[in-house]
N, C-alpha and C positions, 0 to 999 in steps of 0.2 A: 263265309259263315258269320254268324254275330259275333261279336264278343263276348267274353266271360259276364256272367248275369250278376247283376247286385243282388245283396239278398234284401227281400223283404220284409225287414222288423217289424212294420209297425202296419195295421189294417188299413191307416189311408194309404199304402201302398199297395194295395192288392192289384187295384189295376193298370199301377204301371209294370210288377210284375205279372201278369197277363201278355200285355201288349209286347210285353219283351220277348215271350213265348214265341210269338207270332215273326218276333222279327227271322228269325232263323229261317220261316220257311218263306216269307220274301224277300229274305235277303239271295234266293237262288232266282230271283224275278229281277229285283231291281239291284243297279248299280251298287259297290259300297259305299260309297260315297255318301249317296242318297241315306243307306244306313244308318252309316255314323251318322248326320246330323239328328236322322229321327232317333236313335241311342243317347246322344247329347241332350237331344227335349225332351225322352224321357226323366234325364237324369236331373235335370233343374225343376220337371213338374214335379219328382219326389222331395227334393229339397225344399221348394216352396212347402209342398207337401207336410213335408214334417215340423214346417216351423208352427202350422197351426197346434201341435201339442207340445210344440218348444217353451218354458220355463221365461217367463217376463221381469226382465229390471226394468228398475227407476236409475235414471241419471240423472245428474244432479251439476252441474259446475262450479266448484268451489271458488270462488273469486279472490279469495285471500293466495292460499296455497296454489292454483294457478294448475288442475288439474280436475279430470271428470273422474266422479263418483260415482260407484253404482249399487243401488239400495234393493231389497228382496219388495217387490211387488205385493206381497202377501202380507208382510207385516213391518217392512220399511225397514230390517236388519241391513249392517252392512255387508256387501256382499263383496266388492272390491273399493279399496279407500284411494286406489290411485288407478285407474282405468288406462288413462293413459294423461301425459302432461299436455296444459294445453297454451297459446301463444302469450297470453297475458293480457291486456287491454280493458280488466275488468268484464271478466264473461258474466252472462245474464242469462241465457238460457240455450239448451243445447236438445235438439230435436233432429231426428230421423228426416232425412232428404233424400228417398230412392236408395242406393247402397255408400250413402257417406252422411256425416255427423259434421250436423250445422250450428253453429256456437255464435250467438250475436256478442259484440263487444262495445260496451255501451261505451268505453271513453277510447278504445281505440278505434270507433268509430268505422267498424266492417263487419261480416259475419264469416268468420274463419272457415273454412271446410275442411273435414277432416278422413281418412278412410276408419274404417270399425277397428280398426289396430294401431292407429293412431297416426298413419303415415300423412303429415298435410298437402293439402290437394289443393292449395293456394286460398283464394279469398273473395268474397265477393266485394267491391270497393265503388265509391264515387256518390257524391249527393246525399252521404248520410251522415249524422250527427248526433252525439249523444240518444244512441238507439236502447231498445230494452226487449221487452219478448216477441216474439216470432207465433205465424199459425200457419199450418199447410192446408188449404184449401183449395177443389179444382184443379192443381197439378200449379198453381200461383202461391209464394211465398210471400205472407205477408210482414213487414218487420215494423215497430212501433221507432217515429223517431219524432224527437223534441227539437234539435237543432238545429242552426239555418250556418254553420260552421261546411266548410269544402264544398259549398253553392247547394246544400241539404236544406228543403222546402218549407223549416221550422215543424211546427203540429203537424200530423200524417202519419199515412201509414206508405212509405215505398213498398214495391211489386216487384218481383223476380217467378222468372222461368223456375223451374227444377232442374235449369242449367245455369245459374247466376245471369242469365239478359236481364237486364231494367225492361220494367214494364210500367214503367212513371209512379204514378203518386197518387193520393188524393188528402186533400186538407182533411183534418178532424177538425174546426174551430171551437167545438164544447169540448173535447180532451187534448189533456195533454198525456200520449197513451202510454199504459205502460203493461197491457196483457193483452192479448187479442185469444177470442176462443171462438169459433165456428158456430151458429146461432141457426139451423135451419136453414134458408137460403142466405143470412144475411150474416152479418160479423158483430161483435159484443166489444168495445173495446174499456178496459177498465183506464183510471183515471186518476191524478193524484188533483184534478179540481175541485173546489172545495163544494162547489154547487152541480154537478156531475157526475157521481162515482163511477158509474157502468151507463157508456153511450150504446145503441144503436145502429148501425149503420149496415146501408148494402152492400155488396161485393164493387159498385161501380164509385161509392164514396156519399151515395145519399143519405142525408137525418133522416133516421126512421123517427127518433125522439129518447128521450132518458129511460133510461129499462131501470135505473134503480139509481134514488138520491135518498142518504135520508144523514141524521148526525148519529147514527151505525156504526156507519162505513165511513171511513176517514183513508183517504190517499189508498186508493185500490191498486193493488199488480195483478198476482198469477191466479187467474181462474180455471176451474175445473169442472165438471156435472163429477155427481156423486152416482152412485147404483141409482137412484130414482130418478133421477134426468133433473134435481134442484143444483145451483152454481151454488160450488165452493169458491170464495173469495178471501185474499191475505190484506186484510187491512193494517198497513206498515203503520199509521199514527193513530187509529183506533184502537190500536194493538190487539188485533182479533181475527179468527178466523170465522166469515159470515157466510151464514146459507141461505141460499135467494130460492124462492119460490121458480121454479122454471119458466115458469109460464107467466107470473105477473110480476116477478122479480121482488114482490114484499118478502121481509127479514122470516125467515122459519125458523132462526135458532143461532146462537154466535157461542164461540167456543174463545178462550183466554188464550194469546200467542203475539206475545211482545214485541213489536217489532216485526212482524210477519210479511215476508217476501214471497216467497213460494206456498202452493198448496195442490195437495193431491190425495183422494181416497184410497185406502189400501184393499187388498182384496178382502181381509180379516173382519173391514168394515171401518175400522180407526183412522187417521188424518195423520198424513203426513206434511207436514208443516215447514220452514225456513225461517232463520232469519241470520244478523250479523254476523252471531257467535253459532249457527250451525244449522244441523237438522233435529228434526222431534219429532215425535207421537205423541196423538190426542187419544187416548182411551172414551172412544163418544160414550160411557155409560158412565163414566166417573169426570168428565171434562180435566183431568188429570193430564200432562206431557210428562214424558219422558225425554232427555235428548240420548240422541244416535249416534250423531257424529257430530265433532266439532270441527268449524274451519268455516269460510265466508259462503252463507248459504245460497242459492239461489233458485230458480224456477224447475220444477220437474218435468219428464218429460217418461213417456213408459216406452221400451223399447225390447224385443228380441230379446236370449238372453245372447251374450257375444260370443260364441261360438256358434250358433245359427247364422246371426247377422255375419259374421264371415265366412261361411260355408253358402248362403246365399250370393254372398259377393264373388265367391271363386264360380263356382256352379256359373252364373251371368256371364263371365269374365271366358270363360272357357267356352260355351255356349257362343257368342258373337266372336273370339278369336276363329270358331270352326268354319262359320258363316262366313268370314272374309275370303279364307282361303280357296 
């Protein structure tokens, strides 16, 4: 016979409780075996399931304090100041890799991995140097590195599987990168060149050409699109947060943020912002900040809130454990 049925809270469950129905009278057909695993696939489609009306943090990497942060999606409140602690190395930014949390470490010169509870899952290591932000694109890691330090290629962007394999390199020669943001087919990388701000480039390493130079934007990092598809950019020596036109990359509007590392739209509509001395919000109607939290700011990243993200990790985890057997 099946097993005991989950209950169905929430309507995108309707139809895996349905099929569960069903399982009962082919489970007098077929194997149990055969069951359980289709009981199992039920059970991680409802997980998946539920996460689409699961509640969204912001993380954050503190680079002082040497631990992740995680900020309300909605209006950049703090939502946990210590997530979990992280190896040290000066983290830069920390972004979602399948079911583990990837943390570049621009002077310890690797990208850490970690499980959503904080347990390290070792590292990805070799040919990098003085790295800064990370993009997932294609199912390929991109990470920005400056360095020509542990045989690391100088300007480029290194390539990783969503297993840590090296998938080589390609030079940037107009950036020296320090934000990479998914462009359509192609990759945006920002720039702390003084004649460069925000390059161009393919997925394969070719100039497309300058998406945006102007005396604006001064030493560019973490970029983001806002609700209307215009990049939000943290201009660290302009001291400003700048909003590029999407599509031609000319200046729509720059917002006051001193030192600005990090940036990200919140759901509310206001800016969440980074730098040295922490986090902030930009009230876009008054250009007024507020800070949030103090401690060494760094790049945002929007995630699950963590009780999903580990309930989708066990779900998986249990699902291929059954698969083996």
């Amino acid at each position: 016979m099946a097993g005991a049925k989950p209950k169905a809270t929430q309507p995108h469950l309707a139809l895996v409780d349905l099929l569960w129905d069903y399982c009962g009278f082919f489970d007098i057909l077929l194997s149990g075996g055969i069951m359980r695993h289709f009981r199992i696939t039920l059970f991680v489609l409802g997980v998946i399931g539920a996460n689409a009306n699961a509640q969204e943090y912001v993380i954050m990497p503190d680079s002082t304090n040497n631990r992740l942060v995680a900020f309300s999606a909605f209006d950049g409140s703090v939502m946990n100041a210590n997530v979990f602690a992280l190896a040290g190395g000066t983290p830069v930014h920390a972004m979602q890799v399948g079911n583990e949390i990837w943390v570049s470490e621009q002077l310890g010169d690797r990208v850490s991995r970690w499980s959503f509870t904080g347990t390290s899952l070792g590292a990805v290591t070799g040919q990098m140097d003085n790295i800064r932000g990370m993009e997932l694109k294609d199912g390929v890691v991109y990470v920005c590195n400056d360095g020509t330090g542990n045989g690391a290629p100088g300007e480029s962007l290194r390539m990783f599987t969503t297993g840590g394999t090296s998938l080589g390199h390609f030079v940037t020669p107009a950036s020296s990168p320090f934000g990479i943001l998914s462009y359509g087919a192609n990759l945006l990388v920002s720039s702390d060149a003084a004649n460069d701000d925000v390059h161009q480039y393919t997925t394969g390493g070719a100039s497309v050409g300058t998406f945006h130079n102007s005396s604006t934007l001064n030493f560019a990092e973490q970029m983001n699109y806002d609700v209307t598809g215009n990049i939000l950019v943290a201009g660290f020596s302009s001291n400003n947060v700048v909003v590029l036109n999407g599509a031609s990359g000319a200046v729509v509007k720059t917002y006051s943020a001193s030192g600005a590392r990090g940036v990200l739209q919140l759901g509310n509509g206001n800016i969440l912002w980074s730098n040295s001395s922490g986090a902030h919000v930009i009230n876009v109607n008054t250009g007024a900040s507020t800070q949030v939290y103090q401690g060494g700011g760094r790049y945002f990243e929007v995630v699950p809130e963590p009780a999903t993200m580990t309930a989708m990790a066990a779900a998986s985890l249990i699902f291929f454990r059954r698969r083996r057997r």
